[in-house]
TIKOLKE-148696 format. One line per 10 residues: number of its first residue (from 1); for each residue x, y, z of C-alpha. Coordinates in nm, 4 decimals, padded with zeros to 6 digits. Example, Ala and Ser with C-alpha at 12.3 -4.5 7.8 and 13.67 -1.06 7.14 Angstrom:
TIKOLKE-148696
1 = 01.2300,-00.4500,00.7800  01.3670,-00.1060,00.7140
//
This chain:
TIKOLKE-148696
1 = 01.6296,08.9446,06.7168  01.5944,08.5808,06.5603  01.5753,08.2889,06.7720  01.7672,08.0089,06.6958  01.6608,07.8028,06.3678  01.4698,07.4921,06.4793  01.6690,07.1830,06.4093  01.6490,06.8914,06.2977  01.6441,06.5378,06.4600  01.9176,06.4000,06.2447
11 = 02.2377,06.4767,06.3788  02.1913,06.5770,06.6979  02.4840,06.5017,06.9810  02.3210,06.6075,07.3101  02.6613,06.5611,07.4444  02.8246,06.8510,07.2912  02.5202,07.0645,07.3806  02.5176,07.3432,07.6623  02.2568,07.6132,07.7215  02.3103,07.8809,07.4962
21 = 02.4521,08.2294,07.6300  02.1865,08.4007,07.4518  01.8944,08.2093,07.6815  01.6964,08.5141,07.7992  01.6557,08.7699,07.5060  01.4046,09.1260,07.5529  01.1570,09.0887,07.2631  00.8853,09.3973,07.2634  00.9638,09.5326,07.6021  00.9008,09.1532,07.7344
31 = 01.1417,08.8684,07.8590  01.1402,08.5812,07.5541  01.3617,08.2949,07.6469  01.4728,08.0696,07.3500  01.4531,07.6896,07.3611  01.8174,07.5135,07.5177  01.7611,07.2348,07.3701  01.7231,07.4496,07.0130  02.0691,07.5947,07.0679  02.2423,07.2722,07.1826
41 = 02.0647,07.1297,06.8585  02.2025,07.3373,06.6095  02.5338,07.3151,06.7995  02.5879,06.9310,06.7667  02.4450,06.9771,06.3970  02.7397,07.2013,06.2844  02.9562,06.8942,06.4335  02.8016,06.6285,06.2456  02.7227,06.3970,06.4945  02.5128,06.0860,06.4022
51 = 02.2997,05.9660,06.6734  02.1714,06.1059,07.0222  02.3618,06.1135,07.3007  02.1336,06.1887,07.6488  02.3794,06.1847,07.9195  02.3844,06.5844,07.9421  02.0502,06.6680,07.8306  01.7029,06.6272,08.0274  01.6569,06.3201,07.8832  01.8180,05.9475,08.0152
61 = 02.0713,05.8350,07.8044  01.9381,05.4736,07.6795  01.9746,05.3194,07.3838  01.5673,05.2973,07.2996  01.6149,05.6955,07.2795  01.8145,05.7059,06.9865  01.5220,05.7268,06.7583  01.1979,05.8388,06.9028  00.8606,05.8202,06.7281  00.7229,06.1404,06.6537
71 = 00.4975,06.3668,06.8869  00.6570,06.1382,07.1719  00.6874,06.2726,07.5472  01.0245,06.1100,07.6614  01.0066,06.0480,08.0414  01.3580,06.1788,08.2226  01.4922,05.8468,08.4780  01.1890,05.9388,08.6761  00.8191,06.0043,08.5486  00.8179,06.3424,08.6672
81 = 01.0365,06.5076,08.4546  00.9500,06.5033,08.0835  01.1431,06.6019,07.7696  00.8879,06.7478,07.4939  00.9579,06.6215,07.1274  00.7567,06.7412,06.8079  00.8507,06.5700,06.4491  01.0884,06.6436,06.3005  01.2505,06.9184,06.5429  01.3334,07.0042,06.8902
91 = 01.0950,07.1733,07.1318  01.1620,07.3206,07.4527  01.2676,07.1099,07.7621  00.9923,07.1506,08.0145  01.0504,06.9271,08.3074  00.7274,06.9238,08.5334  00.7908,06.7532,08.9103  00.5078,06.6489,09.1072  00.2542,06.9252,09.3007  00.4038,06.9593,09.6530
101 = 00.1091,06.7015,09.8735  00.0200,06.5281,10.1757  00.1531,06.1569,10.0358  00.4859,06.1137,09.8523  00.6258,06.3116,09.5792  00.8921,06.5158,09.6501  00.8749,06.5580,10.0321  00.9223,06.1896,10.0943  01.2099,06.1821,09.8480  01.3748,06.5249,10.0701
111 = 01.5086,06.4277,10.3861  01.8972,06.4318,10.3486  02.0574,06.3950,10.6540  02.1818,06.6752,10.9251  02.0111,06.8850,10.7349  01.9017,07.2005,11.0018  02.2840,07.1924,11.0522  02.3609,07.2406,10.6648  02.0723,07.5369,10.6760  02.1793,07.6836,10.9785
121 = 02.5522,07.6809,10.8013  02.3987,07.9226,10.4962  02.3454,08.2161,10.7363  02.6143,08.2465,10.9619  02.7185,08.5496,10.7910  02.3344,08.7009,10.8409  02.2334,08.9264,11.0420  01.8954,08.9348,11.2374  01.6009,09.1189,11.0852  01.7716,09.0931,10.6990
131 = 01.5566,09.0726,10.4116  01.6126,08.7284,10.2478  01.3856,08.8181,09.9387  01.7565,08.7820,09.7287  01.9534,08.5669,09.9383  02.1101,08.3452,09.6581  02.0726,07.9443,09.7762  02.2662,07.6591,09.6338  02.1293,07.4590,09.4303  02.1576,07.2068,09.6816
141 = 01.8628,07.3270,09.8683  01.6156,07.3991,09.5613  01.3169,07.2466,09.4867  01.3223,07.1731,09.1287  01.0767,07.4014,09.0879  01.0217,07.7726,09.0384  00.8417,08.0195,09.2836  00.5434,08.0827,08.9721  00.4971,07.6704,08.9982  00.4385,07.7066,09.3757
151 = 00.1724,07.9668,09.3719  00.0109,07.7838,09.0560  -00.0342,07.4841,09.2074  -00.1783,07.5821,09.4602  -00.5066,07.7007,09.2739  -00.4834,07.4094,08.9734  -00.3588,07.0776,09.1809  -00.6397,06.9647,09.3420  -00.8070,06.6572,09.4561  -01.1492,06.7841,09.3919
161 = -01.2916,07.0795,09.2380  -01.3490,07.2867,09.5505  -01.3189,07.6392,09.3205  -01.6035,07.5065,09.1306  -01.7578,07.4523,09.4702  -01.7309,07.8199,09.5215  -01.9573,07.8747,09.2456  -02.1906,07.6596,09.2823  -02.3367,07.7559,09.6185  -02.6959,07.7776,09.6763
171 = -02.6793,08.1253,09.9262  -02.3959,08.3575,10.0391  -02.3725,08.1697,10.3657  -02.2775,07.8206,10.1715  -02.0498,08.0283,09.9269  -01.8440,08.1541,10.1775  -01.8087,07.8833,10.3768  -01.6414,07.7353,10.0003  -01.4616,08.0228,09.9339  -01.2623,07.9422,10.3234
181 = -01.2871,07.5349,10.2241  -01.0631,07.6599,09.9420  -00.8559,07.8950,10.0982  -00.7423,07.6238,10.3088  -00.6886,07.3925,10.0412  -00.4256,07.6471,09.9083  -00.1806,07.5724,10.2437  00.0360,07.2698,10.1390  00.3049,07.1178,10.2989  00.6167,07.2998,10.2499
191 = 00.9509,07.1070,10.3294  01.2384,07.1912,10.5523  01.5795,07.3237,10.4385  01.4046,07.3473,10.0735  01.3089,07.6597,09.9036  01.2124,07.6817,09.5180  01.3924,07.8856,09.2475  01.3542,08.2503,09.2857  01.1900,08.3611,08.9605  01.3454,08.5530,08.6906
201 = 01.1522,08.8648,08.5201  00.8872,08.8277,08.2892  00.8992,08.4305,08.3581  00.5456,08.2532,08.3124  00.3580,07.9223,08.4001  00.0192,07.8514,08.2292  -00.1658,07.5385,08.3525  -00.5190,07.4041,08.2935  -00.7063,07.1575,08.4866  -01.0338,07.0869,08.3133
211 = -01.2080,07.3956,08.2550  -00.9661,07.6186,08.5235  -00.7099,07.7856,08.3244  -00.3887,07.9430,08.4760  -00.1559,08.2011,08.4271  00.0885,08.3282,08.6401  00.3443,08.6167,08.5355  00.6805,08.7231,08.7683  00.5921,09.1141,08.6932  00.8707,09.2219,08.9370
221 = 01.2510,09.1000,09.0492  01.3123,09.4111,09.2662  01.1100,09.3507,09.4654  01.0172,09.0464,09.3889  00.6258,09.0824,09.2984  00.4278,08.7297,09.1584  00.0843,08.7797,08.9763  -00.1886,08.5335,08.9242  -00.4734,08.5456,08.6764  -00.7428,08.2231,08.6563
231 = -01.0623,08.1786,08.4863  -01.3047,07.9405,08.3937  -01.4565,07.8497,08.0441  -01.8198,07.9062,08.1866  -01.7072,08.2457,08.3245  -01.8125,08.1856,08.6668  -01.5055,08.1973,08.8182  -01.1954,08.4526,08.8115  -00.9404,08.4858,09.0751  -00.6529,08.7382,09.0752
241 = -00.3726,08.7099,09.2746  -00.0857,08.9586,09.3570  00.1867,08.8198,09.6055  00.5030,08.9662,09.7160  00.6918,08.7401,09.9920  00.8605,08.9211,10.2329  01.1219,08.6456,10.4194  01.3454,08.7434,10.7204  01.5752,08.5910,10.9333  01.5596,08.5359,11.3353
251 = 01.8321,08.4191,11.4463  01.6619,08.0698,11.5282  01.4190,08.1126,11.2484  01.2608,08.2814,10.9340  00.8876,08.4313,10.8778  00.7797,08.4568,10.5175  00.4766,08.7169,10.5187  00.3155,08.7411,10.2540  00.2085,09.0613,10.1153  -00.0411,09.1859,09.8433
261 = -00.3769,09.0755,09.7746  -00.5573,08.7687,09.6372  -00.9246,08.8825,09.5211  -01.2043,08.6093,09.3827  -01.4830,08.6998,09.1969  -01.8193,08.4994,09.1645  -01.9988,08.6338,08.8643  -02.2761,08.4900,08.8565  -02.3429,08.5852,09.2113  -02.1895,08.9487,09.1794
271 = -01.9819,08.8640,09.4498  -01.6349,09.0113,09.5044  -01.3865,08.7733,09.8074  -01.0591,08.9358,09.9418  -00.8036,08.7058,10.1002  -00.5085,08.7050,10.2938  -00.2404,08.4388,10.3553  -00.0769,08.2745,10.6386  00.2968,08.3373,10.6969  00.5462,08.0695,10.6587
281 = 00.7578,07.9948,10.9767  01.0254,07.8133,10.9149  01.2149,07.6816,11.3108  01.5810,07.5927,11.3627  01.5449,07.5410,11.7684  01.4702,07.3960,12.0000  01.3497,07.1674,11.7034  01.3931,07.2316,11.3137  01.0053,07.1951,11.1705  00.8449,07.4449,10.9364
291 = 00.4916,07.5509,10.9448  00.2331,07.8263,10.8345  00.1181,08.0827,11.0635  -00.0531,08.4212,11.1583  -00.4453,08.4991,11.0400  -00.6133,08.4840,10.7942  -00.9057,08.6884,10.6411  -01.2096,08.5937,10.4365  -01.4205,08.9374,10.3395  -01.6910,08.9704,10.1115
301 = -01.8470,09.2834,10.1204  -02.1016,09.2362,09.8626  -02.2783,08.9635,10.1380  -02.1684,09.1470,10.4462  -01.9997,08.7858,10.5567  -01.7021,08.7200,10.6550  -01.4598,08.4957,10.8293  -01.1241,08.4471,11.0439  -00.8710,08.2546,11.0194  -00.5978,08.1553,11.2634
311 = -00.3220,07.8856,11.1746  -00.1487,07.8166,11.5082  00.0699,07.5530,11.6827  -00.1082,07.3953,11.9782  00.0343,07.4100,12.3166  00.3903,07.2497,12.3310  00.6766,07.2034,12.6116  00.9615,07.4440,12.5673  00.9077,07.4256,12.2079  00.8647,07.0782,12.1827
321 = 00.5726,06.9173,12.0477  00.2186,06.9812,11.9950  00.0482,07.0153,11.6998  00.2067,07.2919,11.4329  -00.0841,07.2279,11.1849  -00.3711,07.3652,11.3363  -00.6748,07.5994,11.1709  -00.8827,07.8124,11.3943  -01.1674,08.0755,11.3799  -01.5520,08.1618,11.2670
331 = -01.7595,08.2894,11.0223  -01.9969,08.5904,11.1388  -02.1789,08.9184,10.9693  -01.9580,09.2329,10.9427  -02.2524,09.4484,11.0604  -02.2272,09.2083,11.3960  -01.8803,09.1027,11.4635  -01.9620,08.9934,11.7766  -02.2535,08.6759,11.6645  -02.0646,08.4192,11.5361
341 = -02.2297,08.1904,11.2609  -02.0183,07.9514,11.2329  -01.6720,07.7992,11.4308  -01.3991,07.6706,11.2258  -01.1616,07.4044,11.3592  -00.9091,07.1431,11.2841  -00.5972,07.0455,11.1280  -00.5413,07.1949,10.7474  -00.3592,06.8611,10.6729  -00.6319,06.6308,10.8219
351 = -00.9627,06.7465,10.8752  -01.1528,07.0691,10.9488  -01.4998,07.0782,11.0756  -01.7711,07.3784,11.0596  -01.9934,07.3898,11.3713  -02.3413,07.5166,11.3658  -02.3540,07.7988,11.6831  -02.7012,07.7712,11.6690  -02.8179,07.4436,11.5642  -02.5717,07.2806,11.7456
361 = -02.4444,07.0873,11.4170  -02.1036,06.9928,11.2987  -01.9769,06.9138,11.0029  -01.6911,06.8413,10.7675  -01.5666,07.2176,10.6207  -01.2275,07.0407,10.4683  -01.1056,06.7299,10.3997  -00.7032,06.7360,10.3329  -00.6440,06.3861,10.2454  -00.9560,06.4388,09.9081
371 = -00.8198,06.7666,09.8204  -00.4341,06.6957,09.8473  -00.3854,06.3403,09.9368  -00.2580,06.2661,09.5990  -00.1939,06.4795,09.3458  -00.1168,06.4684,08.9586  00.1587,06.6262,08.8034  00.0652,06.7989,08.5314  00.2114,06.6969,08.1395  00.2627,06.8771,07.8568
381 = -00.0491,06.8686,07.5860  00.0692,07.1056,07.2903  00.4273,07.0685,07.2455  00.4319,07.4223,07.0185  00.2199,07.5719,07.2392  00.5162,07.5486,07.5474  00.6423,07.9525,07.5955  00.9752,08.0059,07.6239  00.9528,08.1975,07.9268  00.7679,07.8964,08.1096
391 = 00.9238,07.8295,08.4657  00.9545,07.4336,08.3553  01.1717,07.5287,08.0716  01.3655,07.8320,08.2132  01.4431,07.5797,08.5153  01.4232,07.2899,08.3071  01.8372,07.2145,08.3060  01.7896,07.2888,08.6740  01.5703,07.1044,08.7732  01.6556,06.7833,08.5433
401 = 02.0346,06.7872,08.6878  01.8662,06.8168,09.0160  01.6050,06.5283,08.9467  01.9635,06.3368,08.8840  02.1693,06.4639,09.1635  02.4029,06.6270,08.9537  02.4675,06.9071,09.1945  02.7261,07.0072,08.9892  02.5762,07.0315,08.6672  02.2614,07.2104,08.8432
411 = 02.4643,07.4820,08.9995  02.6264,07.5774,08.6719  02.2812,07.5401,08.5584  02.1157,07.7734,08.7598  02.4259,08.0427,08.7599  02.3682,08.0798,08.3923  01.9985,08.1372,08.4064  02.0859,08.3979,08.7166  02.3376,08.5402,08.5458  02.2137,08.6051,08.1805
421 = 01.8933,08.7754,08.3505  02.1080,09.0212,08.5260  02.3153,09.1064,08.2289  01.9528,09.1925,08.0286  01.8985,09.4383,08.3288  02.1991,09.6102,08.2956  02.1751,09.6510,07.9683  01.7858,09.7569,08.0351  01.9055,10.0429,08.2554  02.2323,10.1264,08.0190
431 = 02.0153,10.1987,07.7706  01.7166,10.3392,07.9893  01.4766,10.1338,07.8836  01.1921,10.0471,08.1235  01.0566,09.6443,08.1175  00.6690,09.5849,08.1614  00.4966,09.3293,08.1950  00.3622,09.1120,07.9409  00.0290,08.9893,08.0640  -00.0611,09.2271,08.3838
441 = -00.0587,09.5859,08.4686  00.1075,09.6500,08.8258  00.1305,09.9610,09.0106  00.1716,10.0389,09.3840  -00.1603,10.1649,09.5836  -00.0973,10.5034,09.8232  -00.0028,10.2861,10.0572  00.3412,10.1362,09.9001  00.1508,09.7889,09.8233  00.1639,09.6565,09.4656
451 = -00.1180,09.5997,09.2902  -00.1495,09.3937,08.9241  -00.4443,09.3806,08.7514  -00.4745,09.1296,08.3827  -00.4975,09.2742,08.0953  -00.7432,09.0043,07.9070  -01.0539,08.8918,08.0910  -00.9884,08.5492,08.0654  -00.7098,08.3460,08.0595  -00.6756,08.1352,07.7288
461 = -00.6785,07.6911,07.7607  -00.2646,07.5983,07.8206  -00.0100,07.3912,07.6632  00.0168,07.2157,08.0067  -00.2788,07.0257,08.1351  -00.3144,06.8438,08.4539  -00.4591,06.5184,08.3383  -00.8011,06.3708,08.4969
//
């Protein structure tokens, strides 16, 4: 199939625009999603419209607009969102929001009021022990983000290079110790009552962050299965992720496990990590909080070190209080479980400190407020280089209606995306045809768990950078 023929600047009436019904297409057994803002283009240039209107694009409508120099980022009514330009035609709409931290950003924007009564309103209708890994939300609750974004930022939005750190490490001892510095890092805040977009199949995100480049790929809907391929330019560093999140509800809560396996290789050390991941726990009484739980593993069998995890809530009164943020456990050799090396305590969004059994010593392991005090969102670098199937521009209408509170607008939005993907699997299985991915192999281990594996060795620089 063509995609739509890139238009022109001239002529152009936003207003008219909508997202084209052909927005996901199946191009070589792959999802390819066309451009919006290409289809709303060549829309308002069969009406002959002179100017641009912004009010129903991604973009604010203001007069300064109407004629933007060329290779310009437009910034949406806030600096998080951006609308990507080339000369002389339309690009995809990716709108980027900021990395989920300790300070600002979205969470301090997110606090609508009555809000556990609004969530606890969604699932009246649920029954306990049902598998939310479909449950459709409104739009209302949505970050304006997808899933993909999530897990990426998580290994490129960082304060400091702690990956690197990884690396670098003089003995196995010091690398591990990294390698569970970083883990940690990876646990950010979530928000109450807010969930991001569930992802569609075949949907991407590639980010770089200096030399770290990262791809993500949604290589399954059903269920829903999220893989994870990063690399460095030197080498040094690859890390492989495979995550399927398993939420259910509680009555007066929902647990998110997540299953599959995230694996980090050193290789300059030949050294191999496996890691789990806390659950999330999300709490609707006695008190609605949200929080990450359950243990967490550290393994490398190459060193014979390795090291537990527990994220916990300290002790509280009939629910009520105490601290929901806390990071337990050790580091010890597998061949003697019982010495421990190392204790591990603290608060993953403060400090953690690494005590010396031993010596007697303590130190700082983690430092939240240097690794995700205050993050940068990330901007778009090569304009061209933007996929269609990347989450900020399959979400992009989304998200910018969302950025706007235009809950209307965002829930026809996001019905469109939803519904065009499930009309390309029907026609899929009408016509028997079997989708793979585009970027990762995946296949499910004698046990039932999924497993993805890249097919490149490294993962290529990206269009989007996160800016030093």
């Amino acid at each position: 199939m063509e995609l739509p023929k890139k238009a022109r600047r001239r002529g152009i009436d936003r207003s008219a625009g909508r997202r084209s019904s052909e927005h996901l297409r199946t191009v070589a057994g792959s999802w390819l999603i066309p451009s919006c803002s290409a289809a709303r283009a060549e829309r308002a240039r069969e009406e002959g419209s002179e100017g641009i209107d912004r009010r129903s694009s991604s973009a604010p409508a203001a007069s300064s607009l109407l004629a933007p120099p060329p290779d310009r980022i437009i910034l949406a009514p806030r600096p998080r969102a951006q609308m990507v330009e080339s000369e002389g035609e339309l690009e995809a709409a990716a709108v980027l929001t900021p990395p989920l931290a300790l300070e600002g950003g979205l969470a301090a924007e997110l606090r609508p009021a009555n809000l556990a009564q609004r969530v606890l309103s969604l699932f009246r209708n649920v029954s306990p022990g049902s598998d939310l890994s479909h449950f459709q939300l409104p739009a209302t609750f949505n970050l304006p983000k997808s899933q993909l974004q999530m897990y990426g930022e998580g290994v490129y939005s960082a304060g400091e290079d702690l990956l690197g750190r990884c690396a670098r490490g003089k003995d196995s001892l010091e690398r591990l110790t990294a390698v569970v510095a970083w883990s940690i890092s990876t646990t950010r805040p979530p928000i109450f009552g807010f969930a991001p977009y569930n992802p569609v199949l075949g949907e991407t995100h590639h980010v770089s962050r200096g030399p770290l480049n990262v791809l993500l790929e949604q290589v399954s809907h059903r269920p829903p299965v999220s893989a994870l391929h990063a690399t460095d330019a030197a080498g040094d560093v690859r890390l492989v992720w495979c995550q399927s999140p398993v939420p259910r509800f509680h009555s007066a809560s929902i647990e998110a496990a997540v299953r599959g396996r995230r694996e980090l290789r050193l290789a300059r050390h030949a050294e191999r990590y496996e890691l789990d991941c806390p659950n999330l726990l999300i709490r609707f009484l006695p008190a609605p909080s949200v929080e990450w739980a359950g243990d967490v593993r550290v393994v490398c069998a190459d060193s014979g070190l390795e090291a537990q995890l527990s994220y916990c809530r300290t002790r509280s009164f009939l629910g009520f209080g105490g601290d929901a943020r806390c990071v337990r456990g050790r580091i010890f050799r597998s061949a003697s479980r019982d010495e421990t090396i190392y204790e591990v305590d603290g608060s993953w969004d403060r400090t953690v400190s690494l005590k010396d059994v031993a010596a007697g010593e303590v130190s700082v392991l983690y430092d939240a407020q240097r690794a995700i005090g205050n993050l940068t969102t990330p901007v778009v670098q090569d304009h061209k280089g933007v996929a269609p199937s990347e989450s900020a521009v399959v979400w992009g209408e989304v998200s910018d209606a969302l950025l706007k509170e235009d809950w209307e607008k965002a829930r026809q939005a996001k019905r469109r995306v939803e519904d065009e993907a499930r009309k390309l699997a029907k026609e899929r299985n009408d016509k028997g045809e079997v989708w793979t991915p585009k970027h990762f192999s995946l296949s499910q281990n004698k046990n039932g768990e999924w497993e993805c594996w890249p097919l490149e060795e490294s993962v290529p620089p990206a269009p989007i950078v996160v800016p030093s």
